[in-house]
Backbone as JSON, one array per atom type, in Angstrom:
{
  "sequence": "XXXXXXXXXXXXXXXXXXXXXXXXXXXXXXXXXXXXXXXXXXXXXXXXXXXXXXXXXXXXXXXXXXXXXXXXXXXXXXXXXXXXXXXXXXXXXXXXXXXXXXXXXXXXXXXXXXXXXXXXXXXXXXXXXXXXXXXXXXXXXXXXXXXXXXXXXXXXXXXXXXXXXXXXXXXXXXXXXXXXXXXXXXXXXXXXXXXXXXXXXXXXX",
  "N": [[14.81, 9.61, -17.07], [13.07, 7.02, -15.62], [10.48, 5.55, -15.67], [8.34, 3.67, -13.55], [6.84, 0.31, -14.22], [3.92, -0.93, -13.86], [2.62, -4.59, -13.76], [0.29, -4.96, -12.61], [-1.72, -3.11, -13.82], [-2.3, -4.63, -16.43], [-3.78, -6.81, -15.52], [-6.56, -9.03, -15.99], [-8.77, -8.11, -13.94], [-8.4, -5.24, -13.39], [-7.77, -4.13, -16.01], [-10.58, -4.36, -16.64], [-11.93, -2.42, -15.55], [-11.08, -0.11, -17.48], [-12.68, 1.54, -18.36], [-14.12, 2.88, -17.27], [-15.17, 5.79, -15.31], [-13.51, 8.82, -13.74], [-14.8, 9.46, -11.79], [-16.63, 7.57, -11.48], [-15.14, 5.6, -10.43], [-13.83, 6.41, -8.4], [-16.72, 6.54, -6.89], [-17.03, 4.05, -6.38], [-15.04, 3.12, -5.33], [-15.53, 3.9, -2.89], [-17.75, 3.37, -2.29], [-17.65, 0.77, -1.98], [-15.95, -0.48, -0.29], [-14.9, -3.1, 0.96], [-13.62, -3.8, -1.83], [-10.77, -4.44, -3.3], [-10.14, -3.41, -6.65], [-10.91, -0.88, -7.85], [-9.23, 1.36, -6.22], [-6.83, 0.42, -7.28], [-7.26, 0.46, -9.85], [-7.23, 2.98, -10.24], [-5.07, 4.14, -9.11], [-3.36, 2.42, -11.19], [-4.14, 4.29, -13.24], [-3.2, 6.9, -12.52], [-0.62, 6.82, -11.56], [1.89, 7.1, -13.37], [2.09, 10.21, -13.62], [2.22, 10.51, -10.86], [4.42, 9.42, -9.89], [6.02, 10.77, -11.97], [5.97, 13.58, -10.7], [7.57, 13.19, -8.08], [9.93, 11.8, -8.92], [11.62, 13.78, -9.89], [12.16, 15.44, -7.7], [12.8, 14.22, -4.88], [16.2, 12.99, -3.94], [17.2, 10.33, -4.61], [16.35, 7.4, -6.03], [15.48, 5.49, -4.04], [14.17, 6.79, -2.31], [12.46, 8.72, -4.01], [10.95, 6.03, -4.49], [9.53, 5.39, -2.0], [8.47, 7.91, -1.05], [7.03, 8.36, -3.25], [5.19, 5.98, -2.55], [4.49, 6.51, 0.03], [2.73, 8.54, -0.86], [0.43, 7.87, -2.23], [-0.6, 5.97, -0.21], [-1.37, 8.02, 1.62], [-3.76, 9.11, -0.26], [-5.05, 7.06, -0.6], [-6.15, 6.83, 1.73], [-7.29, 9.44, 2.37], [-9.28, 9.9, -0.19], [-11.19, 7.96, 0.96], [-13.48, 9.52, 2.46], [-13.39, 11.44, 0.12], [-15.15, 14.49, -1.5], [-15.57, 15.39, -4.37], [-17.1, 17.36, -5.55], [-17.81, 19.36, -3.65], [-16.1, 20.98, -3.39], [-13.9, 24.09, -2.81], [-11.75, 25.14, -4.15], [-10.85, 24.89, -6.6], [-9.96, 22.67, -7.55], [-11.99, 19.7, -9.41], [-11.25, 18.03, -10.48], [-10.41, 14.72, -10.04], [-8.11, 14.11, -11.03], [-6.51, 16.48, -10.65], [-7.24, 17.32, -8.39], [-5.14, 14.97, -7.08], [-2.75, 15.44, -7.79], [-2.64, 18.24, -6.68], [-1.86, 17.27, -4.45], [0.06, 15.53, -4.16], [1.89, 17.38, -4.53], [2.15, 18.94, -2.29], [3.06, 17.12, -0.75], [5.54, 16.42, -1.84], [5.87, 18.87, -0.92], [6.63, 19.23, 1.42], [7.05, 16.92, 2.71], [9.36, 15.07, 4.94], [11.9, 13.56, 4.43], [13.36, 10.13, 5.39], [16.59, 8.94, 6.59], [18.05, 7.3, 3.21], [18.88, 4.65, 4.43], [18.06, 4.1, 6.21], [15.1, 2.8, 5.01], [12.81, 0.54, 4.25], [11.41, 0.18, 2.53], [10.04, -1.45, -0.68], [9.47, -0.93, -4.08], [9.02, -2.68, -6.01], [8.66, -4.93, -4.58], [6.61, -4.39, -2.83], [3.77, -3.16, -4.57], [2.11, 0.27, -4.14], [-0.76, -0.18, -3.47], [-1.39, -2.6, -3.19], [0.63, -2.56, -0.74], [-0.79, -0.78, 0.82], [-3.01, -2.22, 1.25], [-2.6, -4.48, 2.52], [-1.41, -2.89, 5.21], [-3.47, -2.04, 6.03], [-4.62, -4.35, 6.93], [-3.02, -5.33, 8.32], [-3.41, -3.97, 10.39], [-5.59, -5.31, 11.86], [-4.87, -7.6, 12.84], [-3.86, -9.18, 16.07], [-1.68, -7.29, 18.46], [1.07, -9.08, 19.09], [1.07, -10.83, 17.51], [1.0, -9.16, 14.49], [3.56, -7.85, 15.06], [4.97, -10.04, 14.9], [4.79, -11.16, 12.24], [5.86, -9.01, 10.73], [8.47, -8.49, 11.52], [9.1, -10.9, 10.52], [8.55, -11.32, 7.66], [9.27, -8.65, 6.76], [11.39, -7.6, 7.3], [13.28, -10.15, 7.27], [14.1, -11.18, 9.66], [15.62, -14.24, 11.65], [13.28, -16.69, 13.24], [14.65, -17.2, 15.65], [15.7, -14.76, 16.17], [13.59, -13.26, 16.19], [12.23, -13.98, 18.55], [13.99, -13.57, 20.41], [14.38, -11.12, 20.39], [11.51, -9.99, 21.11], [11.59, -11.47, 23.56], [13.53, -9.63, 24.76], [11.47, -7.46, 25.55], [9.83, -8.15, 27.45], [8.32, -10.28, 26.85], [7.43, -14.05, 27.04], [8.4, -15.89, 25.0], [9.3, -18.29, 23.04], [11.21, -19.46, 20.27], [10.76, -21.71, 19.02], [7.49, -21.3, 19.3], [7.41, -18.85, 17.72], [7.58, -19.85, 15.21], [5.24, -21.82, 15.43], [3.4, -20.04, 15.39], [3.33, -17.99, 13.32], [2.66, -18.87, 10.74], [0.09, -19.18, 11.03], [-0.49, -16.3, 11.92], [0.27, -15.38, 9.12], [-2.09, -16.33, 7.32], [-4.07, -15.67, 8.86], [-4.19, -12.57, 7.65], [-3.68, -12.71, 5.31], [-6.6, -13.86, 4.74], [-7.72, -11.28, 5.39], [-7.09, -9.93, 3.54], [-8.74, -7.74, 0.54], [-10.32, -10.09, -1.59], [-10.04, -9.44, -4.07], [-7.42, -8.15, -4.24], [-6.09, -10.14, -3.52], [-6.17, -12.09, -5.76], [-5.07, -10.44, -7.57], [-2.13, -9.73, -7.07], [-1.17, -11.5, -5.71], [-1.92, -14.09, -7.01], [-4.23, -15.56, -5.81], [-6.81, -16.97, -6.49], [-10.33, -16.64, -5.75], [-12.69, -18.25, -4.0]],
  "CA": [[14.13, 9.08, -15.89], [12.22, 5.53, -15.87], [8.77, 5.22, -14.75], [8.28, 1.83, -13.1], [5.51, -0.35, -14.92], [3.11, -1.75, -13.12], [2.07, -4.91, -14.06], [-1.18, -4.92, -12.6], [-2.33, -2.96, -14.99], [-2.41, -6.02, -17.48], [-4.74, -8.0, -14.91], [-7.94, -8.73, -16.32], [-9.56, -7.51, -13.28], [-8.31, -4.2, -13.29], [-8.16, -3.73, -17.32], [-12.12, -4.3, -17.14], [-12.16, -1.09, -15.25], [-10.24, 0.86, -17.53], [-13.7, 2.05, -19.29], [-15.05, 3.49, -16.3], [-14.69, 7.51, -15.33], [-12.83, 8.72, -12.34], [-16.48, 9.71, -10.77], [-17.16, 6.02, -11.26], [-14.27, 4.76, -9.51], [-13.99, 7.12, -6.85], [-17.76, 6.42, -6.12], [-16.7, 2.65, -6.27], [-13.81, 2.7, -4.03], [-16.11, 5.11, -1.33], [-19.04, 2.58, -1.89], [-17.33, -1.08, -1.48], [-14.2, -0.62, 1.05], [-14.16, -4.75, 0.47], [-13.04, -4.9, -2.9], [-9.74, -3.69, -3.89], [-9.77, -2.65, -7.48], [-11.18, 0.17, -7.72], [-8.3, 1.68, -5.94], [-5.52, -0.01, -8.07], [-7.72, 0.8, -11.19], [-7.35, 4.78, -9.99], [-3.25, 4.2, -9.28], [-2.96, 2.31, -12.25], [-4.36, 5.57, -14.13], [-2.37, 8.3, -12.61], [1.21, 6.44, -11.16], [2.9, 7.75, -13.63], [2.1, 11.18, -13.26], [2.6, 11.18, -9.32], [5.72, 9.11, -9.87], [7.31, 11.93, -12.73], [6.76, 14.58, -9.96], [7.99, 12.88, -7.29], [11.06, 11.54, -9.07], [11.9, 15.19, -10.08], [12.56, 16.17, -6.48], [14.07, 13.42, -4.31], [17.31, 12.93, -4.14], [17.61, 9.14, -4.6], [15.32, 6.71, -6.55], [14.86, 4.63, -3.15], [13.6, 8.14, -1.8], [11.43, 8.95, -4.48], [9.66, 5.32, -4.36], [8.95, 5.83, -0.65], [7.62, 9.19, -1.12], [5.25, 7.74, -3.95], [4.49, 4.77, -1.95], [3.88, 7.7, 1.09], [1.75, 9.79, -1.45], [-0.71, 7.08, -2.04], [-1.08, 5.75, 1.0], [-2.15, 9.28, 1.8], [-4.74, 9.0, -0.74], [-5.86, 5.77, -0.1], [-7.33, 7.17, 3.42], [-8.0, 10.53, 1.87], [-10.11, 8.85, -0.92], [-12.49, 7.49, 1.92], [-15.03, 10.75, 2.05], [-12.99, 12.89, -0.75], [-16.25, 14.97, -2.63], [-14.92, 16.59, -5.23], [-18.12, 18.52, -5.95], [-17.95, 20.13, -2.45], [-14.56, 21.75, -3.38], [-14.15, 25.44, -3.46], [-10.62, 25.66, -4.83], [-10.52, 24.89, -8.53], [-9.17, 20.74, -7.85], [-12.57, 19.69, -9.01], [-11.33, 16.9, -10.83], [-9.66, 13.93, -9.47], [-6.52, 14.29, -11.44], [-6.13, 17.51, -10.04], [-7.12, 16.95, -6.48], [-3.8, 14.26, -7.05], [-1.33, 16.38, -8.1], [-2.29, 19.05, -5.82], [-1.85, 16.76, -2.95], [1.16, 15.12, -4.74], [2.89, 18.55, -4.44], [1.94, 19.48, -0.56], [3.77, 16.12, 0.17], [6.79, 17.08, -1.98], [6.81, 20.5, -0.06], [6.07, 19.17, 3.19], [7.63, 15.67, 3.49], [10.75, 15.06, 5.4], [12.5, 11.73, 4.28], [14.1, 9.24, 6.1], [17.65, 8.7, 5.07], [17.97, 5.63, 2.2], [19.38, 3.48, 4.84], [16.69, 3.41, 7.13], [13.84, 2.93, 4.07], [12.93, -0.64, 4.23], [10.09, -0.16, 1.64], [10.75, -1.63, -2.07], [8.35, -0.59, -4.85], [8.86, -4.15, -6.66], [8.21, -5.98, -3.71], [4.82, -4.03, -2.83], [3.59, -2.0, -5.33], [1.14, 0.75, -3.37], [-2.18, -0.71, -3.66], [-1.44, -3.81, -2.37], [1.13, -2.21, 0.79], [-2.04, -0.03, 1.37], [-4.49, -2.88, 1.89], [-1.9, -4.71, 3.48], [-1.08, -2.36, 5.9], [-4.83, -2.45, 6.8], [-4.98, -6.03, 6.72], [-2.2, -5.68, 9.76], [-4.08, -3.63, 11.62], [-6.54, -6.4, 12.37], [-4.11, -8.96, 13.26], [-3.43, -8.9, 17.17], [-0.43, -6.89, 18.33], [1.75, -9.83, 18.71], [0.76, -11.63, 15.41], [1.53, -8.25, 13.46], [4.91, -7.78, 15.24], [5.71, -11.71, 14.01], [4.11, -11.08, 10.5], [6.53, -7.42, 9.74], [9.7, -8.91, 11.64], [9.55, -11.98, 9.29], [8.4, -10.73, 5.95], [9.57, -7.57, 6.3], [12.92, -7.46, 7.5], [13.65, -11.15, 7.24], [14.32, -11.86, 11.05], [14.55, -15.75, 11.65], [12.31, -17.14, 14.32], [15.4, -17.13, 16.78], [16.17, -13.6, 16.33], [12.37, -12.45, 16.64], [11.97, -14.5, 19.74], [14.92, -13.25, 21.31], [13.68, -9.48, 20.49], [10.84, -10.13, 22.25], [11.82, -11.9, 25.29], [14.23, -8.13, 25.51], [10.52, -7.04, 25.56], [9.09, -8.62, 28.31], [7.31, -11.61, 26.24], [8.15, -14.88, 27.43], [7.75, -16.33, 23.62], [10.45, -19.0, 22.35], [11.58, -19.22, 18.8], [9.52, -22.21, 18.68], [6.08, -20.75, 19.24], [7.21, -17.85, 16.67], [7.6, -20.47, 14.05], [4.0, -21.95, 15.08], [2.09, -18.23, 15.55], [3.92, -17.07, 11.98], [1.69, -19.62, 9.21], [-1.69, -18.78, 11.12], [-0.92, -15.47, 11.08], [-0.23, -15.11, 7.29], [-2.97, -17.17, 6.63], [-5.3, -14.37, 8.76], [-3.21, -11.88, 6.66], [-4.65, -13.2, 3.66], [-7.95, -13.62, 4.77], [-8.1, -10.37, 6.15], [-7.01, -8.91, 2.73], [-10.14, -8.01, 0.14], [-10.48, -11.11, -2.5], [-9.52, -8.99, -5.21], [-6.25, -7.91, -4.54], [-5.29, -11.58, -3.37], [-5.82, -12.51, -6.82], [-4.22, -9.1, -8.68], [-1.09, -9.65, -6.72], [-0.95, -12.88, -4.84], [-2.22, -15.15, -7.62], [-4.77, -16.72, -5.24], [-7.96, -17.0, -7.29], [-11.41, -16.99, -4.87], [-13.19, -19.85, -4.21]],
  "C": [[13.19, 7.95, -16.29], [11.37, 5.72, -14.78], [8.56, 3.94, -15.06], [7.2, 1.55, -13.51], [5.0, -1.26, -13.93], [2.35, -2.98, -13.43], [1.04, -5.15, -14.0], [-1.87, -4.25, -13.27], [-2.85, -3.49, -16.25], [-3.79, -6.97, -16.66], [-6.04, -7.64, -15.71], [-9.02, -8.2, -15.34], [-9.59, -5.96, -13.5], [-8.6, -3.46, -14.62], [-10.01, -3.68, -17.38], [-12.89, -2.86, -16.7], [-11.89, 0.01, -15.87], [-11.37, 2.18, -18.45], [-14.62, 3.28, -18.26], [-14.36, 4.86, -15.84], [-13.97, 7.4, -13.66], [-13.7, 9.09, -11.39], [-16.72, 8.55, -10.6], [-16.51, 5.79, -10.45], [-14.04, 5.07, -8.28], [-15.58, 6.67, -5.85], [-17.68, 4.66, -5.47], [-15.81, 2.43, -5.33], [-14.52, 3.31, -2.91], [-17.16, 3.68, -0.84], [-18.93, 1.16, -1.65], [-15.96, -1.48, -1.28], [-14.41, -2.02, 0.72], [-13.39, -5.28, -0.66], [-11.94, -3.74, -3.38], [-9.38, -3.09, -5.31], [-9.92, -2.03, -8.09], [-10.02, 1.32, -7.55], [-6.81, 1.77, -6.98], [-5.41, 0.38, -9.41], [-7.04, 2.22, -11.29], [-5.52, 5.14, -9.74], [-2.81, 4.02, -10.25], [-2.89, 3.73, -13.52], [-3.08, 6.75, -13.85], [-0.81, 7.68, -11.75], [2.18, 6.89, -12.06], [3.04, 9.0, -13.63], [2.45, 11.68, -12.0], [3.88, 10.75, -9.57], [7.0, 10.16, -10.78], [7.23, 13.06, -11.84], [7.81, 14.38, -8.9], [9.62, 12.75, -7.22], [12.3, 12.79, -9.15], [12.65, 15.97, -9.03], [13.11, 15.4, -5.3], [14.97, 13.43, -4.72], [17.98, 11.42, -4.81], [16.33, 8.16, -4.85], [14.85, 5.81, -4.99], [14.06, 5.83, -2.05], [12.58, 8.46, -1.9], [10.55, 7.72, -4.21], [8.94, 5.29, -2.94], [8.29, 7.14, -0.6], [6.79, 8.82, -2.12], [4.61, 6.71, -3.11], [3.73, 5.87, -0.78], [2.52, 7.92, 0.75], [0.4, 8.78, -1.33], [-1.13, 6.2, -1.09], [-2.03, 6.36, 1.44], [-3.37, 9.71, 1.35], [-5.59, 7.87, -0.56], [-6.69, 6.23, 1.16], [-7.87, 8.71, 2.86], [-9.54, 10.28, 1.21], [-11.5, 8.92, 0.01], [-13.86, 8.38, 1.91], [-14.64, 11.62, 1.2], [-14.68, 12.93, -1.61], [-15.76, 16.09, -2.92], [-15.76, 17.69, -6.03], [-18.32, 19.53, -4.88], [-16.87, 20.97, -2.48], [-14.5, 23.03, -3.81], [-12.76, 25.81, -4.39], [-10.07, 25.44, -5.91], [-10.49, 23.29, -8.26], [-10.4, 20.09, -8.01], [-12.63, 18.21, -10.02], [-10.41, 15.72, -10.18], [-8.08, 13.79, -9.89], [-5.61, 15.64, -11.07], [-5.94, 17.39, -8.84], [-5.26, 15.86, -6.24], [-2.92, 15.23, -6.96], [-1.12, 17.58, -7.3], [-1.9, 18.07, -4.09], [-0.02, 16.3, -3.02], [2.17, 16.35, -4.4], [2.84, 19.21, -3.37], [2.75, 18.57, 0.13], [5.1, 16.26, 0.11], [7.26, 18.21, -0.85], [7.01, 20.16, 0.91], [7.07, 18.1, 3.52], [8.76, 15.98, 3.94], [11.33, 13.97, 5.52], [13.06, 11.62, 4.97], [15.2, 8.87, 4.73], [17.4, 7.6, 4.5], [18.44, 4.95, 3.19], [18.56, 2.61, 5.89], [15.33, 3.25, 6.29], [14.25, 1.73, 3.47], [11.87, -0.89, 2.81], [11.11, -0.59, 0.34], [9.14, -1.79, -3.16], [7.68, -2.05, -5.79], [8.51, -4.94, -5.8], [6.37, -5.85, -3.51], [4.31, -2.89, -3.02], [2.52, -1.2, -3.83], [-0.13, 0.5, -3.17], [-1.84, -1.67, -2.58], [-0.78, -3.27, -0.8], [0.2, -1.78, 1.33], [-3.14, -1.39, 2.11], [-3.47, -4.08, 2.69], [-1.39, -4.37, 4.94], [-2.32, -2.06, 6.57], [-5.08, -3.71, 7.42], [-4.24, -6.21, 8.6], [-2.7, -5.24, 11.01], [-5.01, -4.35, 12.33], [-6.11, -7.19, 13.37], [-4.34, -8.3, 15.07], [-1.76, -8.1, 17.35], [0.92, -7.77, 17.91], [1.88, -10.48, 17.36], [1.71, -10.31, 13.97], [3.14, -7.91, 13.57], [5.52, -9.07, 14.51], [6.0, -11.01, 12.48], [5.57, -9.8, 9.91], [7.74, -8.47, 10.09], [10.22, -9.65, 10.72], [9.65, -11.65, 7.93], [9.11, -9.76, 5.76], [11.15, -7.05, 6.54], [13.72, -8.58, 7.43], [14.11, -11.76, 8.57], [13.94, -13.34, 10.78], [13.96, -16.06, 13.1], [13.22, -16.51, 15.83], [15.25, -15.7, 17.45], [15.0, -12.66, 16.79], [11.94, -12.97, 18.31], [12.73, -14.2, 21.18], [14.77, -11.51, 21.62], [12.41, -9.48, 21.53], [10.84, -10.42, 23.36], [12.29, -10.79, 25.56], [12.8, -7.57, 25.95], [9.88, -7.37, 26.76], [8.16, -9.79, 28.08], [7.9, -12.66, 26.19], [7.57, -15.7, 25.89], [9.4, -16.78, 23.64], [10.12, -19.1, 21.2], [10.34, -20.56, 18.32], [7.85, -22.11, 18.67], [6.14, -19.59, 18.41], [6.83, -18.6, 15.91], [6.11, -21.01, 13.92], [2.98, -21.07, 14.88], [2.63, -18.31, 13.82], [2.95, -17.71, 11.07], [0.57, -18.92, 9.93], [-1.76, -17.07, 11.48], [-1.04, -14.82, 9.67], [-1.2, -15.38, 6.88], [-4.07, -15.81, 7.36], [-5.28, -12.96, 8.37], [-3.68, -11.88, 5.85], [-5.88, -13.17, 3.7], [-8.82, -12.49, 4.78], [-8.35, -8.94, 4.58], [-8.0, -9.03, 1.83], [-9.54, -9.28, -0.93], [-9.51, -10.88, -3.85], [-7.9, -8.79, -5.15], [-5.54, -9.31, -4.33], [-4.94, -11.82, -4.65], [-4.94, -11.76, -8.04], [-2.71, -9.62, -7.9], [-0.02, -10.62, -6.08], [-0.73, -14.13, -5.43], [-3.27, -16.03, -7.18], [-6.34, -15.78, -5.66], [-9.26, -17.16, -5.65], [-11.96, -17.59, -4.97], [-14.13, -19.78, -4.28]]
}
């Protein structure tokens, strides 16, 4: 079995974290929701451990990376008030609290077959889909419908414009094509600094 490498782990942002405890980082990701790597620092650490259970028990590697991409999602909003000193049931470390959560999702989840599982682990590792998938929630409805159709399924302008008009939205292909740049661009803005540059390449000004 192959456990997928992450290269963000190499970034010098995230490597500068790699000194810091998982009390640190947890208190860091609770205490400055703006900056993403904190988070990525705390995936980078344990992805391969959620990813060798995970793989273990799907049926189909495009299975398992959707059920890891799932898992940490799940943590990513968990995360938010987890206090792991308030815990009565043994998980009183963060690598625990994982793996027990990691294995409630195994028991519990109920995949979507591979044909409908648009996610791809190389495209967007979990960190970044996570603050991405925040990032969308901002946008306006319309804007975010543009933004997934295009990026995410590759619809061209025509085809999103023509989905919508079935919708009731009198929107031509040409006003997709002008909405689509200004919303990426508040896409980007929207996402914290840090991960732009871990994943994006776009340095802060």
């Amino acid at each position: 079995m192959d456990i997928p490498k992450f290269s963000e782990a190499n970034h010098p942002i995230v490597k500068a974290l790699f000194h810091q405890s998982d009390t640190d980082l947890l208190a860091l990701y609770q205490q400055k929701p703006e900056e993403g790597k904190y988070f990525t620092a705390i995936f980078c650490r344990y992805s391969a451990i959620v990813y060798t259970l995970v793989r273990h028990m799907a049926k189909s590697p495009v299975q398992a990376d959707y059920l890891f991409a799932s898992i940490w999602r799940h943590v990513f909003h968990e995360m938010r008030s987890l206090d792991l000193q308030s815990r009565e049931d043994g998980q009183s470390t963060l690598q625990n609290w994982l793996i027990d959560v990691t294995a409630q999702a195994i028991n519990q989840s109920e995949l979507p077959p591979v044909e409908s599982i648009h996610y791809s682990l190389d495209t967007a590792p979990p960190p970044l889909w996570c603050y991405l998938q925040q990032a969308l929630d901002v946008l306006s409805p319309l804007s975010r419908l543009i933004v997934v159709m295009s990026q995410t399924f590759r619809w061209s302008e025509t085809r999103i414009a023509a989905y919508l008009q079935a919708e009731g939205s009198a929107i031509s292909a040409a006003e997709v094509a002008r909405r689509l740049p200004t919303a990426i661009a508040q896409l980007e803005d929207t996402l914290p600094k840090d991960i732009c540059e871990i994943y994006l390449g776009v340095e802060a000004a």
